[in-house]
C-alpha positions in Angstrom: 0.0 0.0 0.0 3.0 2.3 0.7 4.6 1.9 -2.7 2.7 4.2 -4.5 4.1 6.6 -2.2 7.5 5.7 -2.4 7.5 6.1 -5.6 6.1 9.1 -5.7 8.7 10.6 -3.5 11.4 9.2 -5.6 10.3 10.5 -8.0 10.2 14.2 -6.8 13.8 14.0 -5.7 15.1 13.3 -9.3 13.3 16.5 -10.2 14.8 18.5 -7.4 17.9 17.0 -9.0 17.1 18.2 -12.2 16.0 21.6 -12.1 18.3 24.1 -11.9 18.0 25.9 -8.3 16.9 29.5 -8.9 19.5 32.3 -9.0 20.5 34.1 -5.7 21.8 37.7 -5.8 24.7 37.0 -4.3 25.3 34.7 -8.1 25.2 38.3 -9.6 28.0 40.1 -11.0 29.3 43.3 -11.6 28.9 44.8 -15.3 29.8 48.1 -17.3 30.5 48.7 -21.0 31.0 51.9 -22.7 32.6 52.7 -26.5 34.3 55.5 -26.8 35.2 57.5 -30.0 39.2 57.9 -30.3 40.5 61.1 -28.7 36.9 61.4 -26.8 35.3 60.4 -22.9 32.4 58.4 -22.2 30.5 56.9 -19.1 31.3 53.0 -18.3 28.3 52.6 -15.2 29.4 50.0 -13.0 25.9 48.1 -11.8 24.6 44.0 -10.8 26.0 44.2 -7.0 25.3 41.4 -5.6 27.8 40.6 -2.6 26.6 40.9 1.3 25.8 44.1 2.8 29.1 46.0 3.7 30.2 49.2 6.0 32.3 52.0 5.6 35.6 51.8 3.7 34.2 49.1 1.5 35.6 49.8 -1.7 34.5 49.6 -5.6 37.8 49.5 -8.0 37.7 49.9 -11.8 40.3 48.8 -13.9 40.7 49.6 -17.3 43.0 48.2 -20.2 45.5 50.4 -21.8 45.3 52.5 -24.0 42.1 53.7 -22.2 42.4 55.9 -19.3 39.8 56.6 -16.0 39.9 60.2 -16.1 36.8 61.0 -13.5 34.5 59.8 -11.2 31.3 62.1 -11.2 29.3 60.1 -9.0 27.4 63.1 -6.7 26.7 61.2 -3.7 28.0 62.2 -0.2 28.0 58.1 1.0 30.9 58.0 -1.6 34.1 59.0 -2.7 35.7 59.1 -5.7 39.3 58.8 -6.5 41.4 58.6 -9.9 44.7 56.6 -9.8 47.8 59.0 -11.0 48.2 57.2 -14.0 44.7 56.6 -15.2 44.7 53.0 -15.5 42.3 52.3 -12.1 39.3 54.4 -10.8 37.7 53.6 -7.3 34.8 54.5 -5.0 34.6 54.3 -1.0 31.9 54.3 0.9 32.1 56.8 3.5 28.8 56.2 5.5 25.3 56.2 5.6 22.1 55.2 7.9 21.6 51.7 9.1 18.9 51.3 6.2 21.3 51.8 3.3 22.9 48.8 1.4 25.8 50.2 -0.1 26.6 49.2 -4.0 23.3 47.4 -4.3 20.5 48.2 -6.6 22.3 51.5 -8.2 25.0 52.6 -10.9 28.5 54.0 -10.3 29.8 56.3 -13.1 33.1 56.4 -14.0 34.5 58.7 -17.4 36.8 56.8 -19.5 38.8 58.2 -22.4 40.6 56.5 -25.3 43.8 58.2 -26.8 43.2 59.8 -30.5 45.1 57.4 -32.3 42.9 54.4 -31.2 41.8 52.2 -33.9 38.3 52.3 -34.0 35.9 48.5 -33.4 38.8 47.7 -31.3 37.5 46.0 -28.3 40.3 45.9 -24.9 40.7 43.1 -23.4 41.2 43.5 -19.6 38.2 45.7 -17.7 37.6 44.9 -14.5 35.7 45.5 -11.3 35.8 44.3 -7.8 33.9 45.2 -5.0 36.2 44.9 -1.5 34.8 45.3 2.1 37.1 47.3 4.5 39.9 45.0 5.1 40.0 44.8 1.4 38.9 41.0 1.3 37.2 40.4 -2.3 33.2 40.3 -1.9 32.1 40.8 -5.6 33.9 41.0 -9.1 33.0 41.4 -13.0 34.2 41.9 -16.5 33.7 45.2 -18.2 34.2 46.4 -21.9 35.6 49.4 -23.6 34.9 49.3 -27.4 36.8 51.8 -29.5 33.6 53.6 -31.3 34.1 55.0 -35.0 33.9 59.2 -35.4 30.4 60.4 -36.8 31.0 61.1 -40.5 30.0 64.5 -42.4 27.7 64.8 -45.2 28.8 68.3 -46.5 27.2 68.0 -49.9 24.9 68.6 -51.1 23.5 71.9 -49.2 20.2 72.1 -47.3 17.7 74.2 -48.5 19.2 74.4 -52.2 17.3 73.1 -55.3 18.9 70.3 -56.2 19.2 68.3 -60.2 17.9 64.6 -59.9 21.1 62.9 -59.2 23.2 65.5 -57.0 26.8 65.0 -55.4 27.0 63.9 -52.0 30.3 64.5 -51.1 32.0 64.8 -46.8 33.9 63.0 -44.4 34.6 60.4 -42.8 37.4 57.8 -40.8 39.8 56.9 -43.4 38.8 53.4 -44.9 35.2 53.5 -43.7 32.5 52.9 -45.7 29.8 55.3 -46.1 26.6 55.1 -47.4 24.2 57.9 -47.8 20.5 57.2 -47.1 17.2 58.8 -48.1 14.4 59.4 -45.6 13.0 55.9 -46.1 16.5 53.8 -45.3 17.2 53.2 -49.2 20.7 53.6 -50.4 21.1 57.1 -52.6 25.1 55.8 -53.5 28.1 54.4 -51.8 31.7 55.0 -51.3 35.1 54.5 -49.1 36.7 56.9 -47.6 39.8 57.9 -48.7 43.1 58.0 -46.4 42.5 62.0 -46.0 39.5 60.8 -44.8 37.4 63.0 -47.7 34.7 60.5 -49.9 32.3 61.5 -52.5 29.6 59.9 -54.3 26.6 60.2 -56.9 23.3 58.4 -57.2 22.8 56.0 -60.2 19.2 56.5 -60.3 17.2 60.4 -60.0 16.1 60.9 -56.7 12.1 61.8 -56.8 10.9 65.5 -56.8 10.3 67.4 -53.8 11.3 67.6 -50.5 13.3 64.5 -48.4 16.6 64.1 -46.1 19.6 62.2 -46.9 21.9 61.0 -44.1 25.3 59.2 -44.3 26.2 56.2 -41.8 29.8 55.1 -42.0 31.2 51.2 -41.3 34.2 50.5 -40.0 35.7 47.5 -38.2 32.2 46.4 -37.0 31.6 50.0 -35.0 29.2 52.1 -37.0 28.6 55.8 -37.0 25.9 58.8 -38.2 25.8 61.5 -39.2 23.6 64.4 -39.0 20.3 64.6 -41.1 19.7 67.1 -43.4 16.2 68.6 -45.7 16.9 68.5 -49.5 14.5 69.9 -52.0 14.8 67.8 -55.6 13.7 69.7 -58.8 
């Protein structure tokens, strides 16, 4: 009479076996990406604490790969403060105090502003970003991986002009990262014409087939390396 039972209960420890046990926070980890344009800053936001609740002098360190550089932490929040190492390569923030209710690191974003030199090749992604999260005696209580993708400069469209009457097949003509490929686009995402850019960076184009009368935009969004950048719109008038 029992069997049934048995059975039963064997068989609802193979599924406790077999389910996965549901995630805990303290599985989370830290995260942060940011792309930067050469020669430019951006934000990397550190988030995804997860760790035990910690006290004053707990500690969040950012470490970036070179060439990129931690330049700032902008963070306006008396419970923390910020502080740049003198070469750039690490960022941190402490916790100075708070009430008994807070939970520092949890549930919030810590911003840090990260540069890339100039001469940074652009869809370059560095290997090496870090995070850690320390309490006080600086024992590890949370970590992550970060990254820092070098982004591509916004190209130009400098021809033709807005507002001028334009033939049906008019030069497009700008800038852009040497080697990139640019293609201009009309206001309804089809291709006007094509081109590379050349190593001076200037590229020009003209459309194989009339543009239709009236009014529209074109807009030029240049490849690179797998980044991707565009430009500004602008209003052209055909005929």
């Amino acid at each position: 009479m029992r069997r049934p039972h048995a059975l039963l209960a064997l068989a609802a420890m193979v599924l406790t076996v077999l389910l996965p046990a549901p995630a805990t926070a303290q599985e989370r980890e830290l995260r942060g990406s940011v792309t930067v344009v050469p020669g430019r800053q951006g934000i990397l936001e550190v988030a995804g604490y997860g760790g035990p609740a910690l006290g004053t002098g707990s500690r969040l360190t950012l470490t970036v790969p070179e060439p990129a550089e931690v330049t700032g932490t902008p963070l306006a929040d008396g419970g923390y403060r910020g502080a740049v190492a003198a070469d750039g390569g690490t960022g941190s923030y402490t916790f100075t105090g708070g009430t008994a209710a807070t939970r520092p690191w949890a549930d919030r974003t810590f911003p840090f502003v990260v540069s890339v030199p100039a001469t940074a090749v652009p869809g370059t992604r560095l290997t090496g970003c870090a995070m850690v999260v320390t309490d006080a005696g600086g024992s590890r209580r949370d970590q992550g991986a970060c990254t820092v993708t070098v982004g591509l400069p916004e190209p130009t469209l400098l021809q033709p002009l807005a507002g001028v009457p334009l033939g049906s097949r008019p030069r497009a003509a700008g800038t852009a990262y040497p080697g990139a490929r640019v293609s201009v686009r009309d206001q309804n995402e089809r291709e006007v014409c094509a081109a590379t850019a050349a190593a001076d960076g200037t590229w020009s184009c003209v459309p194989a087939a009339d543009l239709p009368a009236g009014g529209g935009r074109l807009q030029v969004t240049a490849t690179f390396n797998g980044v991707s950048a565009d430009s500004e719109q602008i209003r052209i008038t055909v005929g």
